[in-house]
ROVEXBA-202494 format. One record per residue (C-alpha): x, y, z; residue number from 1; residue in one letter. Coordinates in Angstrom, 1 decimal, decimal comma, padded with zeros to 4 digits. Layout:
N
<x X&y Y&z Z&k NUM&r A>
...
This chain:
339
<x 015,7&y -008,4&z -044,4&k 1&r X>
<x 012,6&y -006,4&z -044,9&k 2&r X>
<x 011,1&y -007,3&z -041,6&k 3&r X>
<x 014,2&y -006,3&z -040,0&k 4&r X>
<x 014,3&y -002,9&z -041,7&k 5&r X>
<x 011,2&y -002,3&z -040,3&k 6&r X>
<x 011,4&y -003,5&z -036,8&k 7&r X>
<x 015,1&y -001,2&z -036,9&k 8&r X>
<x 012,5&y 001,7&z -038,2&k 9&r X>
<x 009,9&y 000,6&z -035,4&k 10&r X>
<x 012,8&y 001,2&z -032,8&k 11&r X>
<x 013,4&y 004,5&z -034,5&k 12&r X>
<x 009,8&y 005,7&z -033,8&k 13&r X>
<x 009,3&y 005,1&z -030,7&k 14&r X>
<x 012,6&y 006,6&z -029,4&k 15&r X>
<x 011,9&y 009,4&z -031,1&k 16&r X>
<x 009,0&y 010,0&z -030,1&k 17&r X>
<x 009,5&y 009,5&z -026,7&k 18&r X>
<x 012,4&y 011,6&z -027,0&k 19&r X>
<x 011,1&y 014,9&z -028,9&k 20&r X>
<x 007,2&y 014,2&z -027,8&k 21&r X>
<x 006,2&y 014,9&z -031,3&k 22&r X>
<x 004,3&y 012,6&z -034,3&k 23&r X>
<x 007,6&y 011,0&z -036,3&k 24&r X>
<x 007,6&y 011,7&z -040,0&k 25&r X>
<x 010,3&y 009,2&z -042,9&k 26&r X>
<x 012,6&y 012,5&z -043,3&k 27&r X>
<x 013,4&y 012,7&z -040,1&k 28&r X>
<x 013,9&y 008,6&z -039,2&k 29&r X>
<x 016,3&y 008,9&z -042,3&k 30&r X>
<x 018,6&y 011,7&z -040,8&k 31&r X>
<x 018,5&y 011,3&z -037,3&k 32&r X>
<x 019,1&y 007,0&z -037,3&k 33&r X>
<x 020,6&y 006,6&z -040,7&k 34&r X>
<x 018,4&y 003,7&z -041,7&k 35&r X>
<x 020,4&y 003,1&z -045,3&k 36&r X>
<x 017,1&y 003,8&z -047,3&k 37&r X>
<x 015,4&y 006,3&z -048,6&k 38&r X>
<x 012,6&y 008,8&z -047,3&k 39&r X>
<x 010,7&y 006,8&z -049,8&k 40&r X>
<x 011,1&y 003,3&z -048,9&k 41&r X>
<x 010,7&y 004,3&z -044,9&k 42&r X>
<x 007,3&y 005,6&z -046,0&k 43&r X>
<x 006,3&y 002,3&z -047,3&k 44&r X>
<x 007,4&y 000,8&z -044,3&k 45&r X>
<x 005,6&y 003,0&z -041,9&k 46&r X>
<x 002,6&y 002,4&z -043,9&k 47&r X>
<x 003,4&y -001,8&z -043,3&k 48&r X>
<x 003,7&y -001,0&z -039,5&k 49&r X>
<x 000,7&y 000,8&z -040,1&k 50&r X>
<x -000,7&y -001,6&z -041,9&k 51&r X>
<x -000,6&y -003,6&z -039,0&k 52&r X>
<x -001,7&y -001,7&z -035,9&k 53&r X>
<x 002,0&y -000,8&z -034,5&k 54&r X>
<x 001,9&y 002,9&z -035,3&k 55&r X>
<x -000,7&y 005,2&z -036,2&k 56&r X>
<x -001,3&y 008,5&z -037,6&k 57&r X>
<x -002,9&y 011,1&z -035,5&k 58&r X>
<x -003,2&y 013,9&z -037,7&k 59&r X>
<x -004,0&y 014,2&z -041,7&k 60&r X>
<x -000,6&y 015,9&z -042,1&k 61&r X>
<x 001,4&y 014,5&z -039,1&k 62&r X>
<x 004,0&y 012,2&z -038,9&k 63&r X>
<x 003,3&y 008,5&z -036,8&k 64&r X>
<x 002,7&y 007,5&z -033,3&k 65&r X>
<x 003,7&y 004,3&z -031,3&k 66&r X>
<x -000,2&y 002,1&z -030,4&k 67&r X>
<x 000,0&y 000,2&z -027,5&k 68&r X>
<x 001,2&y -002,7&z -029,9&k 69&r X>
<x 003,9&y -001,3&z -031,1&k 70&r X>
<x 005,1&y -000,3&z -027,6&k 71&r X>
<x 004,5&y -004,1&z -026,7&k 72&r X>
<x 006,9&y -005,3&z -029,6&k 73&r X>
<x 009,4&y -002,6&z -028,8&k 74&r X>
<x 009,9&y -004,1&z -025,1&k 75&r X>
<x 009,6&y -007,5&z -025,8&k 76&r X>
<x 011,7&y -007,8&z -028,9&k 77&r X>
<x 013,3&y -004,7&z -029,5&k 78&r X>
<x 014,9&y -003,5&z -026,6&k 79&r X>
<x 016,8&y -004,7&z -023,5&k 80&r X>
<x 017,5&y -003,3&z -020,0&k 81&r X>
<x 019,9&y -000,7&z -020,2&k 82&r X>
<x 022,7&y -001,4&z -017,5&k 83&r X>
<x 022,6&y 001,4&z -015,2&k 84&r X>
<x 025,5&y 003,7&z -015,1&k 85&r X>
<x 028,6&y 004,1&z -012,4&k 86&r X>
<x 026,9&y 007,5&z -011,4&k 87&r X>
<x 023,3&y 005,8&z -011,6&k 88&r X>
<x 024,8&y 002,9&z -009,5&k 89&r X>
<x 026,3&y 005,3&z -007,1&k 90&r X>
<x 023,3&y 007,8&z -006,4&k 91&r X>
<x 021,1&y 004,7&z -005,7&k 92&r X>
<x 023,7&y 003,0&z -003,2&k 93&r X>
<x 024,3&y 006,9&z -001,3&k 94&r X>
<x 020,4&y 007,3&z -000,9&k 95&r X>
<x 019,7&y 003,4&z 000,7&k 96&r X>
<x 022,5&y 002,9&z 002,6&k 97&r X>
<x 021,6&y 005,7&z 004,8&k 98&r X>
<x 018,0&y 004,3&z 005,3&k 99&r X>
<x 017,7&y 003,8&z 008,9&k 100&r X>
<x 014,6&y 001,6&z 008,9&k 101&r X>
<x 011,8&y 000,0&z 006,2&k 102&r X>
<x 009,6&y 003,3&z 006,7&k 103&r X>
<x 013,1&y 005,1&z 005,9&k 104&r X>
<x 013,7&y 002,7&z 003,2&k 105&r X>
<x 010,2&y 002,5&z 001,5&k 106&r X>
<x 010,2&y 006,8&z 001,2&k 107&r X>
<x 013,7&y 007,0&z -000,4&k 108&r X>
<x 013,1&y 004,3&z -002,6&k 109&r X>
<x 009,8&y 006,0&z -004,2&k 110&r X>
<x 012,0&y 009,2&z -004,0&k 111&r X>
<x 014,7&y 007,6&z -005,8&k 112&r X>
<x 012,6&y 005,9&z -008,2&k 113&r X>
<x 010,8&y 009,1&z -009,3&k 114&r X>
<x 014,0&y 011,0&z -009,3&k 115&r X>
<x 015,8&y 008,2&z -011,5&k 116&r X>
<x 012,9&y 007,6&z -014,4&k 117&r X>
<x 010,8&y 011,5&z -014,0&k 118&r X>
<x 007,9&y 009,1&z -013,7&k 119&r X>
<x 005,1&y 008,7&z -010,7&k 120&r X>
<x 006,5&y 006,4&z -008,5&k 121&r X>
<x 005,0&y 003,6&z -006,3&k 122&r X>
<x 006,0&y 001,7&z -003,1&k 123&r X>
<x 004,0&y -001,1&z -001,3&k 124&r X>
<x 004,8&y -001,9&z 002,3&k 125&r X>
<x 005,8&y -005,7&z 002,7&k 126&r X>
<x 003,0&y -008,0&z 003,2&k 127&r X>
<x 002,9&y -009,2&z 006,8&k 128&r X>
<x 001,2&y -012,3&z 005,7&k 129&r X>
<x 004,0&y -013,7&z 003,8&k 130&r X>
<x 006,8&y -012,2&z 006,8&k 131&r X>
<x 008,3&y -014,9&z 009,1&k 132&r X>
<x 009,3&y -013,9&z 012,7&k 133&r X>
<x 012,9&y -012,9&z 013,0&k 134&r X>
<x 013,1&y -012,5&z 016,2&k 135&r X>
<x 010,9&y -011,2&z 019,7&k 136&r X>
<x 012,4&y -008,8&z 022,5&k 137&r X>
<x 010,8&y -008,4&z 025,8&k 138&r X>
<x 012,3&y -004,8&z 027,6&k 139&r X>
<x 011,0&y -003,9&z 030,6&k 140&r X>
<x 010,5&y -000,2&z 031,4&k 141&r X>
<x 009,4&y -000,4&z 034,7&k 142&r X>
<x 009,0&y -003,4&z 037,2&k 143&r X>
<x 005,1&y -004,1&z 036,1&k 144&r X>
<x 005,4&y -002,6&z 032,0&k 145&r X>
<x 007,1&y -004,3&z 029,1&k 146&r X>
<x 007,7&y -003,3&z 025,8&k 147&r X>
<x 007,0&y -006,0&z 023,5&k 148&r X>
<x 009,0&y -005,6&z 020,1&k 149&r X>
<x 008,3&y -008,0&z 017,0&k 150&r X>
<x 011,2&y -008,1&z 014,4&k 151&r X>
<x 010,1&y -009,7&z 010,8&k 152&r X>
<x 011,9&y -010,9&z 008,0&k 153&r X>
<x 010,8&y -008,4&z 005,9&k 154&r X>
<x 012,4&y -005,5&z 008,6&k 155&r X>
<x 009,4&y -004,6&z 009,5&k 156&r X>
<x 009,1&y -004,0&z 013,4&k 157&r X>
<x 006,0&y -003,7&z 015,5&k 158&r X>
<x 006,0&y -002,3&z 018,9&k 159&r X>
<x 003,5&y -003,1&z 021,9&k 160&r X>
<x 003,6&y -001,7&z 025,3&k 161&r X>
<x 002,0&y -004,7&z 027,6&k 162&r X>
<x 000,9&y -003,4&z 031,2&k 163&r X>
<x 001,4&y -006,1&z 033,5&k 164&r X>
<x -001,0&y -006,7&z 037,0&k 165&r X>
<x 001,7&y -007,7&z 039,1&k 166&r X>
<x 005,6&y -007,0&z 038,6&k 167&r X>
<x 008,1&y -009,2&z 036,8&k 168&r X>
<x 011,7&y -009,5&z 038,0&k 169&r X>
<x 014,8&y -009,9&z 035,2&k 170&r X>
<x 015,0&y -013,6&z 035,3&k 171&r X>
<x 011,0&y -014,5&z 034,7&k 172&r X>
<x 011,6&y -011,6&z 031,8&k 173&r X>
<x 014,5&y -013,7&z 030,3&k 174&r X>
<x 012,3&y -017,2&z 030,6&k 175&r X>
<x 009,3&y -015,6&z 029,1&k 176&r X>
<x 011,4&y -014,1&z 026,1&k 177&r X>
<x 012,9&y -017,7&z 025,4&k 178&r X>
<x 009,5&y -019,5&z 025,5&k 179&r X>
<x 008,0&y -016,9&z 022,8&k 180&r X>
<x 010,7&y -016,9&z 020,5&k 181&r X>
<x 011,5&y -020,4&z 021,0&k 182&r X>
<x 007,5&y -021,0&z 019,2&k 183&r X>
<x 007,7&y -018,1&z 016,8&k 184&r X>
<x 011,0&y -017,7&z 015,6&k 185&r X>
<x 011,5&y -018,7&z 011,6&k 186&r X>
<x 008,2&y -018,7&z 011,2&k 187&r X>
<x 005,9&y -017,2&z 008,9&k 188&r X>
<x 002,8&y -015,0&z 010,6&k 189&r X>
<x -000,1&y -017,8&z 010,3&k 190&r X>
<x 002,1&y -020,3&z 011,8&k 191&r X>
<x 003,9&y -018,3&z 014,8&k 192&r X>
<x 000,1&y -017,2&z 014,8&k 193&r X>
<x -001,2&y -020,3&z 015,9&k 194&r X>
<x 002,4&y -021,5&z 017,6&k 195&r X>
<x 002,0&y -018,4&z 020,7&k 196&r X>
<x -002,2&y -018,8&z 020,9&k 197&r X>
<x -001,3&y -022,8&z 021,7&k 198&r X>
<x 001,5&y -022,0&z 023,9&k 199&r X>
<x -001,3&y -020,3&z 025,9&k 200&r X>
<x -004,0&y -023,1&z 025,7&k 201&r X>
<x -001,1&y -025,4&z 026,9&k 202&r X>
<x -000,5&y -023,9&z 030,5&k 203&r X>
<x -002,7&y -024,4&z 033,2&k 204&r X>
<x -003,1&y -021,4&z 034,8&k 205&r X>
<x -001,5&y -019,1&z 032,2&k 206&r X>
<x 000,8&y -017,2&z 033,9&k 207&r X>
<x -001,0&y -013,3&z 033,4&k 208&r X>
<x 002,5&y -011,9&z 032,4&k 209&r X>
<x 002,4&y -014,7&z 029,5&k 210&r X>
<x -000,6&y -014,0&z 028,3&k 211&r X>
<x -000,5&y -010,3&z 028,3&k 212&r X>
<x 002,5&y -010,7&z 025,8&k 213&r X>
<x 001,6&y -013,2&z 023,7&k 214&r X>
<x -001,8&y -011,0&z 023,5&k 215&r X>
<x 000,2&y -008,5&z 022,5&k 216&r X>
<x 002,2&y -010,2&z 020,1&k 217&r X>
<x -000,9&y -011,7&z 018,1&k 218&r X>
<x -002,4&y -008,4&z 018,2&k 219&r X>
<x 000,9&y -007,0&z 016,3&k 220&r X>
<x 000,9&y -010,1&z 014,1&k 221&r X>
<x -002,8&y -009,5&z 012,6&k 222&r X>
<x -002,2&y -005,9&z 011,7&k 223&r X>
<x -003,2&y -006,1&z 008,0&k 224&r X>
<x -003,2&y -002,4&z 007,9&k 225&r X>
<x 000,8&y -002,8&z 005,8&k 226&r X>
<x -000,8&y -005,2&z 003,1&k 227&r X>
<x -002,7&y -002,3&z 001,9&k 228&r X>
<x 000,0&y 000,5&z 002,2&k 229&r X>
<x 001,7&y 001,6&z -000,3&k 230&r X>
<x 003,6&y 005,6&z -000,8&k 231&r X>
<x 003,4&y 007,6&z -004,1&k 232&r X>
<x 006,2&y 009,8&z -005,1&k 233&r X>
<x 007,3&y 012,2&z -008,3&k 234&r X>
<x 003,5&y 013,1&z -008,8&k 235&r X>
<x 004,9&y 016,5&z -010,4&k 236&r X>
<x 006,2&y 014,8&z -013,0&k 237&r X>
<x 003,3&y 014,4&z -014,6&k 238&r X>
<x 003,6&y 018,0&z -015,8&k 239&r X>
<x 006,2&y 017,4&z -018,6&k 240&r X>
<x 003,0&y 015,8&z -019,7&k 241&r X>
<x 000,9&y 018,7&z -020,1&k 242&r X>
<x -000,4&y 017,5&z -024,1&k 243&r X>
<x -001,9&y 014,5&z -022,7&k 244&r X>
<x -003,5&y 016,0&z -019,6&k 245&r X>
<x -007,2&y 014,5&z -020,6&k 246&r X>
<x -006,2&y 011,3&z -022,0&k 247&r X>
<x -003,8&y 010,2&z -019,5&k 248&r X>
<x -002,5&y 012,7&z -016,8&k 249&r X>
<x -006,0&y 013,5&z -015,3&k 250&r X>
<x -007,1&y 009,6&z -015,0&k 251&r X>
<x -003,8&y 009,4&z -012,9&k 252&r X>
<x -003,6&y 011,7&z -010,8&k 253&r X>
<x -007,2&y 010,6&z -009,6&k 254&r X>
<x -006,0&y 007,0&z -009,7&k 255&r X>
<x -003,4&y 008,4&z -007,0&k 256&r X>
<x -005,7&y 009,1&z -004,3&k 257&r X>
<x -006,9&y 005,4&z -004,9&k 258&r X>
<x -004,6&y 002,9&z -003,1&k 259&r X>
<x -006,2&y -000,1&z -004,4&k 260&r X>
<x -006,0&y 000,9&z -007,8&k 261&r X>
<x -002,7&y 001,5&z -007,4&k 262&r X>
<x -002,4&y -002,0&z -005,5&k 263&r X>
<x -003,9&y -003,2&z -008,6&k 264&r X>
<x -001,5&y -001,7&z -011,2&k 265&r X>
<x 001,3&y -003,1&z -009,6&k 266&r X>
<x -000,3&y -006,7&z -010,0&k 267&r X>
<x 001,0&y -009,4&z -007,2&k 268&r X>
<x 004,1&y -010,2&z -006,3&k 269&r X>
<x 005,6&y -013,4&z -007,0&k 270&r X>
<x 008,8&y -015,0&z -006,3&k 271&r X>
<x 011,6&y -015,1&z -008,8&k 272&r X>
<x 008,9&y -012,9&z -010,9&k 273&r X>
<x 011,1&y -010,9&z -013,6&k 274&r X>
<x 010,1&y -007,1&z -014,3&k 275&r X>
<x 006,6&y -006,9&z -015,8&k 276&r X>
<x 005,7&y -004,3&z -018,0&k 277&r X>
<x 002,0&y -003,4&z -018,4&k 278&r X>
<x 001,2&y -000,8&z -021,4&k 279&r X>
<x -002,1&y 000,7&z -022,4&k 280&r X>
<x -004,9&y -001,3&z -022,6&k 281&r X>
<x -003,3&y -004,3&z -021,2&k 282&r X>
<x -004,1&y -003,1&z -017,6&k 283&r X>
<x -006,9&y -003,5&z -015,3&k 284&r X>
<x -008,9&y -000,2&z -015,7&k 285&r X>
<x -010,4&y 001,1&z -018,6&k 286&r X>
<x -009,9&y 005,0&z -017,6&k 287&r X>
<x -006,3&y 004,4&z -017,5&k 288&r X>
<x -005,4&y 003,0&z -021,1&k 289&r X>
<x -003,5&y 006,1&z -021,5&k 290&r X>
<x -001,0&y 004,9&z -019,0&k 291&r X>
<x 001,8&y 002,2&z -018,8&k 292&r X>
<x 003,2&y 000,8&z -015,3&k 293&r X>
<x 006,9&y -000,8&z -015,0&k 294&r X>
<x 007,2&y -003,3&z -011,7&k 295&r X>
<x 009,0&y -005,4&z -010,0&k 296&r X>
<x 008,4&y -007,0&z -006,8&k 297&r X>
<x 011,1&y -007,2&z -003,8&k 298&r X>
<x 012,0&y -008,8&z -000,9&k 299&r X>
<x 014,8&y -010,4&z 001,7&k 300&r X>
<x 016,4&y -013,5&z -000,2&k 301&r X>
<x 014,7&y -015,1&z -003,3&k 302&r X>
<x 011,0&y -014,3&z -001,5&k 303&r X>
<x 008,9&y -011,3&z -003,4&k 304&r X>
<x 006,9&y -009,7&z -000,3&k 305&r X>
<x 005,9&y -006,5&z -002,2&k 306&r X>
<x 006,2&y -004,8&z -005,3&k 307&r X>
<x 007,4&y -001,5&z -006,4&k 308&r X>
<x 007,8&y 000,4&z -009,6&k 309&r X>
<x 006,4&y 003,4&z -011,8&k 310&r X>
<x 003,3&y 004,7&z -014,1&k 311&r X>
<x 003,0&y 007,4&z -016,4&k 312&r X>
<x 001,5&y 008,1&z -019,8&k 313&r X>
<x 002,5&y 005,5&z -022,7&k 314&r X>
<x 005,1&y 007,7&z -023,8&k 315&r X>
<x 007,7&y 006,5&z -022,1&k 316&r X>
<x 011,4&y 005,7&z -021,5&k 317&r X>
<x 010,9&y 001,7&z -021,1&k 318&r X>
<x 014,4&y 000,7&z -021,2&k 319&r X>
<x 015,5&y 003,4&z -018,9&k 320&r X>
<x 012,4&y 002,4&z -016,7&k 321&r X>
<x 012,6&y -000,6&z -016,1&k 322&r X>
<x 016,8&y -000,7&z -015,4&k 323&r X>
<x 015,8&y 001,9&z -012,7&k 324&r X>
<x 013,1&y -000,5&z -011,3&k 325&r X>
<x 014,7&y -003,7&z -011,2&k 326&r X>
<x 018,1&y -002,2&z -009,6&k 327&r X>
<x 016,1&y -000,5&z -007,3&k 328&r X>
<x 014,5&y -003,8&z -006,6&k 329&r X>
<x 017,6&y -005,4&z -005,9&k 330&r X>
<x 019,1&y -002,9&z -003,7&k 331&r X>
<x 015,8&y -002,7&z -001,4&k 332&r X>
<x 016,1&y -007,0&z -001,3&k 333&r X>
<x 019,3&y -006,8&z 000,0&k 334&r X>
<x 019,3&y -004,1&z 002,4&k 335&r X>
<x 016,4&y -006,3&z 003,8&k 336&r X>
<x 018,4&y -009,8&z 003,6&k 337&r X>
<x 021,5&y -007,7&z 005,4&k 338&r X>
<x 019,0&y -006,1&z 007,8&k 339&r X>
């Protein structure tokens, strides 16, 4: 009974506190969440929680403040994911659906994430490495230039144009678009890698028009530069924290301008990987123990090619966080399963 009195009065001091930005004092738990006890007695168990490192008191005469342990207990035991609401639901279907390609996709999904939670919001690019060929399109824009087009699982689509040293007529165009998607097609990079570069040891002479595109094609398949790329979003709303500029907004914002530290944050994604939820000290840089990150990763079907979510000062709204994350995680899988 006692331990759940104070867990109930845990809960109450970290919503508050998030709420109204201000060090929590027993007077106001008792009114505002009507506990059943008195002042008194939720003074006795703030000094328990205090006791025990989840809260702590940052001035003589202030009230208490979540640590990074009480924040810890608060997700994992004393809170759940908030469903998100009919309006919530709505907003983030009207803003996807309308994406016209993954770039498209990827920038409204860091706008809708910073929009949804008011936190700094982070999008990696699929990993090409874990993509598998969807399918290969040869167009030709002139009798002796193609325009090779890679489509992958993951939506992405890489464009080469292939100059050709003699001219190619329809039917050698069709035969030549066959043979390359007849090796590549379903699978994933390393092995479609190795599938076109054998195709081209196998003939004797290589016919130059086959070469040039599977050149092409390997070239598109060893661009790395998406593994790396990520878009940041909402940076303004670091503002609202203007109290905990030194501590945890100036770290930050330099952290943006970092890619691989933001990489980093996110962690890795990893297939049928539930929402992880990183808070203070518990990431990977020292410099940012100020700052909690909410993530999830995403990706056509049950596979996780990427990750997304959000990072901001301790202080925050985790439940509300980490709905917006993980339905904005679905939504981006399945516009890329339906894509």
């Amino acid at each position: 009974m006692q331990e759940e009195r104070r867990l109930d009065v845990l809960r109450a001091i970290v919503e508050d506190y998030v709420a109204t930005e201000e060090p929590v004092g027993s007077k106001a738990l008792v009114e505002r969440h009507g506990l059943g006890v008195s002042p008194a007695t939720v003074r006795n168990d703030m000094a328990a929680l205090e006791d025990e490192g989840y809260i702590t008191q940052p001035h003589t005469s202030a009230g208490r403040v979540p640590t990074d342990k009480g924040y810890r207990l608060f997700v994992d035991r004393l809170t759940t994911v908030k469903p998100m609401s009919s309006a919530e639901k709505r907003a983030i279907a009207s803003l996807l659906d309308g994406a016209v390609d993954l770039d498209d996709v990827v920038q409204r999904s860091v706008r809708l994430l910073s929009q949804l939670t008011r936190q700094v919001a982070i999008v990696q690019y699929p990993t090409l490495s874990r993509s598998t060929v969807r399918h290969i399109e040869l167009v030709a824009l002139a009798p002796s230039r193609l325009l090779v087009v890679l489509i992958l699982s993951t939506g992405r689509v890489e464009q080469r144009l292939v100059e050709l040293a003699a001219d190619v007529d329809d039917e050698s165009i069709a035969d030549l678009r066959a043979v390359v998607n007849r090796a590549a097609n379903g699978e994933i990079i390393a092995e479609a890698n190795a599938a076109l570069a054998a195709l081209v040891a196998s003939e004797t002479p290589v016919a130059p028009a086959t070469q040039a595109v599977v050149e092409a094609l390997l070239d598109a398949m060893s661009d790395h530069r998406s593994d790396e790329r990520i878009v940041v979003g909402g940076a303004a709303n670091l503002a609202r924290y203007g109290d905990s500029f030194d501590s945890a907004v100036r770290p930050l914002l330099e952290a943006l301008e970092e890619h691989v530290v933001l990489l980093r944050l996110l962690g890795e994604a990893t297939t049928g990987e539930p929402i992880t939820v990183r808070i203070g000290h518990e990431g990977p840089y020292q410099q940012l123990s100020s700052t909690s990150v909410v993530a999830a990763g995403y990706g056509p079907g049950e596979e996780a090619f990427a990750r997304l979510g959000i990072v901001g000062p301790t202080r925050m709204d985790y439940p509300g966080s980490m709905a917006a994350v993980r339905a904005v995680a679905r939504y981006v899988s399945r516009i890329l399963d339906e894509a």
